[in-house]
Residue, then its C-alpha position, 0 to 999 in steps of 0.5 A: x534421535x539425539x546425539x551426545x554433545x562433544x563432552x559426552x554430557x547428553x544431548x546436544x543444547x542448541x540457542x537458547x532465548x532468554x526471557x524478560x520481565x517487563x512493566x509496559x511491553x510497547x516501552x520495552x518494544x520500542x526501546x529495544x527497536x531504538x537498539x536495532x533489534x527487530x520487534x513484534x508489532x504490538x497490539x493493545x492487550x498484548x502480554x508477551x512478545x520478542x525482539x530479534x536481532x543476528x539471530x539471538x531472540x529476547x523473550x519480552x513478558x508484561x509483568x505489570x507488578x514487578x519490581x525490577x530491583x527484584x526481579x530483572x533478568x540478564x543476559x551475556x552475548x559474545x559479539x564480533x565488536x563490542x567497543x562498535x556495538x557499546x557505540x551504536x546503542x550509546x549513540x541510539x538515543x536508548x540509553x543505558x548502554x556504559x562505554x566499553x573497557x578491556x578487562x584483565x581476562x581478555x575480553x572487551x565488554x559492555x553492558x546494556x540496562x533496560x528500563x526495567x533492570x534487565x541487563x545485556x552484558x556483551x563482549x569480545x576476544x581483544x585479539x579479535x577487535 
């Protein structure tokens, strides 16, 4: 059975998990653990994986020939606080995390780069912080 979304526009989507192209997938399980996400343990031969964290799921796939000027993925999440999140990934040691910043529409946002290009944009309502 499916039921109409609020709109009326079919059937109802529920999460959604984004998928990430990586060249070295241990690199990438281990940069996104330093980030606070959950990992799969990763064994030799490995070609796809996750990271998890407060219920949002990363697809991580070995893509050895990309080239991440090309082929990077990106990602929005809506979070409680962006400017403490920004701060934790800053201060994990990652990498690629910019500080965060108020913008004109609203929100306060972040943006994280991995190291292979792909991009997790992330922000809050001001009013919410």
């Amino acid at each position: 059975m499916t039921t109409d979304t609020p709109t009326g526009q079919g059937p109802e989507i529920g999460r959604f998990e984004p998928i990430f192209p990586v060249r070295d997938l241990r690199r990438s399980l281990e940069h996104y653990k330093l980030l606070g996400f959950d990992v799969d343990d990763y064994e030799e031969g490995d070609e796809y994986s996750f990271a998890r964290r407060d219920g949002n799921q990363l697809h991580l796939t070995l893509t050895p020939d990309m080239d991440p000027l090309v082929n990077a993925a990106c990602v929005y999440f809506r979070v409680d606080d962006a400017a403490a999140l920004a701060d934790q990934w800053r201060a994990s040691g990652a990498g690629g995390t910019g500080p965060a910043h108020d913008t004109d529409y609203g929100m306060c946002e972040s943006a994280h780069v991995d190291p292979d290009n792909n991009m997790i944009k992330f922000g809050s309502r001001i009013a919410q912080r």
